[in-house]
N, C-alpha and C positions, 0 to 999 in steps of 0.2 A: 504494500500500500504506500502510498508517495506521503510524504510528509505530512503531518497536521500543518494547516492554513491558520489556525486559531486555537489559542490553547486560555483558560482560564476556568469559571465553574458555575453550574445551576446552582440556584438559592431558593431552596423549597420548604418554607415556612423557616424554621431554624436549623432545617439541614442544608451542608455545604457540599454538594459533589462536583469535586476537580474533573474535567474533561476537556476534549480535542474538539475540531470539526474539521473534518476530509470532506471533499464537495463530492455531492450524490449526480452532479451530470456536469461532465464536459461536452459544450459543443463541440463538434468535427466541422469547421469550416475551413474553406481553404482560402487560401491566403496568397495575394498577387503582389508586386512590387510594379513600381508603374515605371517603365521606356519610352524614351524619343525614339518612332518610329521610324523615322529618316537616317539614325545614325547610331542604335542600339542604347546610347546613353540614359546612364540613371537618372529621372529624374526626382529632385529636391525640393520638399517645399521648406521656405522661408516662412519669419518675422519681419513684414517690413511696413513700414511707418508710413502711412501716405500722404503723411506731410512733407518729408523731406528723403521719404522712394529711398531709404535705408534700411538694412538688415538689422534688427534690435534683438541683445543676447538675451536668452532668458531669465534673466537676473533683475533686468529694469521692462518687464512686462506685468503690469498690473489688471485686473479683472474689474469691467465696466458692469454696471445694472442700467436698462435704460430703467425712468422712472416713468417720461413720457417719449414723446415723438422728439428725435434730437435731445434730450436730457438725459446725461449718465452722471451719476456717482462713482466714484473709482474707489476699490479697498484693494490693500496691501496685502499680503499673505500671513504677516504676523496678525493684521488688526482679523483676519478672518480664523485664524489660532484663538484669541479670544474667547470665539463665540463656538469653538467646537465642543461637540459632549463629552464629556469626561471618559478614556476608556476603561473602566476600573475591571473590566476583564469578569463582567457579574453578568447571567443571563436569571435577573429577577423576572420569577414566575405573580404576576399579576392577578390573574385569575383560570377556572375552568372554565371548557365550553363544552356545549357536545360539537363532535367536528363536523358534522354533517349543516351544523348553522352556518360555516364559513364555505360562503361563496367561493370554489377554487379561481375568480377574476381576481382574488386578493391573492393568490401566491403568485411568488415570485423566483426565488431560489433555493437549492434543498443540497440538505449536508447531512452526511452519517455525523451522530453523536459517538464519542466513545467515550469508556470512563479512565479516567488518565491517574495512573499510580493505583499499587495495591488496593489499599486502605478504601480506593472508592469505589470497589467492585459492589458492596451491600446495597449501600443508596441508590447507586445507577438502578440494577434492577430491581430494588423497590419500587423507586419511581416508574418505571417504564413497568409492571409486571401490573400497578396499579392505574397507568393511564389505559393498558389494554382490558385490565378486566371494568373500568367503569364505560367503557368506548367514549373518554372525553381526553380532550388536547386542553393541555398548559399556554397561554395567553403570557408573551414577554416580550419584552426589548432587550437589544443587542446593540453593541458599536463595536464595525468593522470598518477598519481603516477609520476614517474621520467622521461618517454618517452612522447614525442613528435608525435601527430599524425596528417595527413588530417582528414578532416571530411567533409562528406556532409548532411546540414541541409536541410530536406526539410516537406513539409504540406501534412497533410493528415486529412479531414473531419476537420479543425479547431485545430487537433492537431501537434505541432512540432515534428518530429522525427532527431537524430541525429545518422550518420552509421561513425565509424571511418574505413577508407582505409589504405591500405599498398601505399606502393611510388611506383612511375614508374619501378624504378630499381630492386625490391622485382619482378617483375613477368618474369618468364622465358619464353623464346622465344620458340612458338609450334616444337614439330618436323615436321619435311616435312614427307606428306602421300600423298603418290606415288598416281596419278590416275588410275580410271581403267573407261572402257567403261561397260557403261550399256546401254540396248534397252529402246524404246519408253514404248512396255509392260510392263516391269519390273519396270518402276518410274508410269507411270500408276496406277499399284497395290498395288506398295509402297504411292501413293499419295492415294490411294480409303482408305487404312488400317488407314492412319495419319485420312481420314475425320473420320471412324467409332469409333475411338480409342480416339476421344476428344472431351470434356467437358469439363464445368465449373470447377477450381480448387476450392476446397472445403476442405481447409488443416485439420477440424476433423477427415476426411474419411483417415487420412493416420496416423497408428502408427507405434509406436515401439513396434515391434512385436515379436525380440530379445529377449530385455528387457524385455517385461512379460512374455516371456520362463524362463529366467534366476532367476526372483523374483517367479517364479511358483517353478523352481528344487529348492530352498532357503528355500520355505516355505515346500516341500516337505521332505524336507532332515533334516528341523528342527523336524518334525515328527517321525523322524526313518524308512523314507520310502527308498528301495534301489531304485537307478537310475543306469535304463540300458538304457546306448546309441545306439541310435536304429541305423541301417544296412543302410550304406549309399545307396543312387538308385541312377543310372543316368540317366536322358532322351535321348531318342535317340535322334543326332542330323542330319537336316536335310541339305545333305550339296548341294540339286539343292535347289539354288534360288528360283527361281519362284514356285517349288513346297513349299519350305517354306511358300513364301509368299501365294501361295492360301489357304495353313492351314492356317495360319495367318488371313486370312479372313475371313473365315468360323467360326474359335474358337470367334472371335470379331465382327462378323452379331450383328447389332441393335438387342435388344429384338422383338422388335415389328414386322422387318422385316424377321425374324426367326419365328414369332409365324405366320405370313403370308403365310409360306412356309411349314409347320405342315397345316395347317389348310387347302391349296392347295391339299397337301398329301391326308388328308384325306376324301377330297370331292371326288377325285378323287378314293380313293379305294373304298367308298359306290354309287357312281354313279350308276344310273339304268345301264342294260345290253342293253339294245335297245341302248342308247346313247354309249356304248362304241364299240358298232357292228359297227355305224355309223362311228366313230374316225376311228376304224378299215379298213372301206370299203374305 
C-alpha cells in the first residue's frame, strides 16, 4: 500500500483513535505536454504583467478577488495564512446520521481509514463494528492541506471508510422541468424495460473505454503508424415513444427469454404438416 496521505486521529466522545488515510480512488487520466507544431518545441506558459509585457517570479504574485466589475482587493499569502483552519490533525465526530439521508450529490472524495499504532487497534473496531451494526455514519470535519472539509465516516465489512463533502451552499438549486403527461402503457413499458435492463452492479464489467482508445492511437503513433479518423455515423432516432420503447425491449429481451422465442420459431417451422393443417382448419 503506498504511503498514508494523512496521518492524525478520530475523536469519538472521549475516545482518541490514532489513524492514517490512503485514498480509496485514483483517477487514471492521461496526461499531455503541449508542442509547437511547426518545430516540435516545448511549449511554456509564463507570468507576465500586462502592464509592462514582463515575466513576474512567483515570489511577487499576489491573488486578486474581484468584489465588482473592475474592482479587486489583492491578499498576500501570509495575510491568507491568517485566516487558514487550524490543522490540529483531529477528525471530531459531530454527530450521527442514518447514511441513506445523505444525498450521494454531497460526496466528494473517499479514503480507507486505518488504525495507526498498536494501542489503536480496540477503538478503531469498536467504532467501525458499531457504525455497521447501527447502519449510521459519523458527521465531521477534516483539514487537509489548508481547506476545511465535512466528512462522513462510515463501516464497511470491518473497515472504516472516510468521503469528504462539499457544504450545503456548494450545491445549486435543480432547474424546474416542466411536466408532461404520459399513458398507463407507456410507464408500463418503460417499467417492463427498467425490470429486463437490471442486474447486479459489478463495477469490473464497466471500463474506460476512451482511455484505451487513446493509449491504443499512442502506442500506434509511437510506431509510425498513420491515424485516420474514421467517418462519423448517426443513428436514426426514434422520435414515437412507444415505438422507441418497444425496440427498447426487444434489443434488451433476457437471453434466455429470447432463446425461448428462437427455439418456439423453430418448432414451429419443422412441425409435421398434418398438425399445421389442423392449426389451419
Amino acid at each position: 500500500m503506498a504511503r498514508a496521505m494523512w496521518k492524525g486521529s478520530i475523536s469519538f466522545g472521549l475516545v482518541n483513535i490514532p489513524v492514517s488515510l490512503n485514498l480509496a480512488v485514483r483517477k487514471k487520466s492521461i496526461g499531455f505536454h503541449q508542442f509547437h507544431d511547426a518545430d516540435g518545441g516545448r511549449i511554456r506558459e509564463k507570468r507576465v504583467c500586462e502592464k509592462d509585457g514582463k515575466e513576474v517570479p512567483y515570489e511577487h504574485v499576489v491573488k486578486g478577488y474581484e468584489l465588482s466589475k473592475g474592482k479587486y482587493v489583492t491578499v498576500t499569502r501570509d495575510e491568507l495564512k491568517a485566516v487558514d483552519p487550524v490543522a490540529d490533525r483531529t477528525v471530531s465526530i459531530e454527530a450521527f446520521v442514518e447514511l441513506s439521508e445523505i444525498d450521494p450529490m454531497f460526496y466528494e472524495r473517499s479514503y480507507y481509514v486505518s488504525p495507526e499504532g498498536k494501542s489503536s487497534g480496540k477503538a478503531y473496531s469498536l467504532l467501525s463494528h458499531a457504525l455497521e451494526k447501527s447502519g449510521r455514519a459519523a458527521l465531521a470535519r477534516i483539514v487537509l492541506s489548508t481547506s476545511q472539509h465535512m466528512c462522513v465516516i462510515r463501516a464497511e465489512d470491518g473497515q472504516l471508510l472516510l468521503t469528504t463533502m462539499v457544504f450545503g451552499d456548494e450545491i445549486e438549486a435543480a432547474p424546474k422541468v416542466a411536466a408532461a403527461m404520459t399513458s398507463p402503457a407507456e410507464l408500463k413499458m418503460a417499467q417492463t424495460l427498467i425490470d429486463q435492463m437490471t442486474k447486479k452492479f459489478e463495477p469490473d464489467e464497466y471500463k474506460d473505454e476512451h482511455r484505451k482508445r487513446v493509449i491504443a492511437l499512442l502506442n500506434q503513433k509511437a510506431k509510425g503508424k498513420e491515424i485516420v479518423a474514421p467517418e462519423e455515423t448517426h443513428e436514426e432516432r426514434v422520435t414515437d415513444l412507444m415505438a422507441a420503447l418497444e425496440q427498447s425491449l426487444g434489443k434488451h429481451r433476457p437471453a434466455n427469454e429470447a432463446a425461448k422465442g428462437q427455439a418456439h420459431r423453430a418448432r414451429r417451422a419443422h412441425a409435421p404438416a398434418k398438425h399445421k393443417a389442423a392449426r389451419s382448419s
